[in-house]
Residue, then its C-alpha position, 0 to 999 in steps of 0.5 A: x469494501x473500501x481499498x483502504x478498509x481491505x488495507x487495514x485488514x490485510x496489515x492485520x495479518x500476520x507476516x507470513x499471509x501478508x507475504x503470501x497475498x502480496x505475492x498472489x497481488x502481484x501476479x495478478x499484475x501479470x495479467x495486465x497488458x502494459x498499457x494497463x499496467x502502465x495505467x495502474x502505476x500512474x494512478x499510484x503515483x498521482x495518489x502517492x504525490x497527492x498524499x501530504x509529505x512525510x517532512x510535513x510532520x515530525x518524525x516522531x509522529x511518523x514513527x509512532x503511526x508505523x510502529x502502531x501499526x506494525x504492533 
């Protein structure tokens, strides 16, 4: 399964679940030693600024994507 598929998935769940698995994920983050934490924060952030900015579209459109999928 692709992360973005799981993401999807997981944004299906209802709000409770979705608190309960975000909270078991970042106790998995415990386990990490710091330089691997260190690393997955990296990756995230070069994913995030590789991602097209928000102000890039009208804020409309960017409302319209978060409220379907909050809906």
């Amino acid at each position: 399964m692709r992360l973005d598929d799981l993401v999807q998935e997981a944004l299906r769940l209802n709000p409770e679940s979705r608190a309960r698995l975000a909270g078991r994920l970042l106790e998995s983050l415990d386990e990490l030693t710091a330089e691997q934490h260190e690393a997955v924060w990296a990756e995230e952030a070069a994913r995030r600024d590789a991602e097209p900015a928000s102000a890039d579209r009208p804020a409309e459109q960017v409302f319209g994507e978060l409220r379907k999928q909050l809906a």
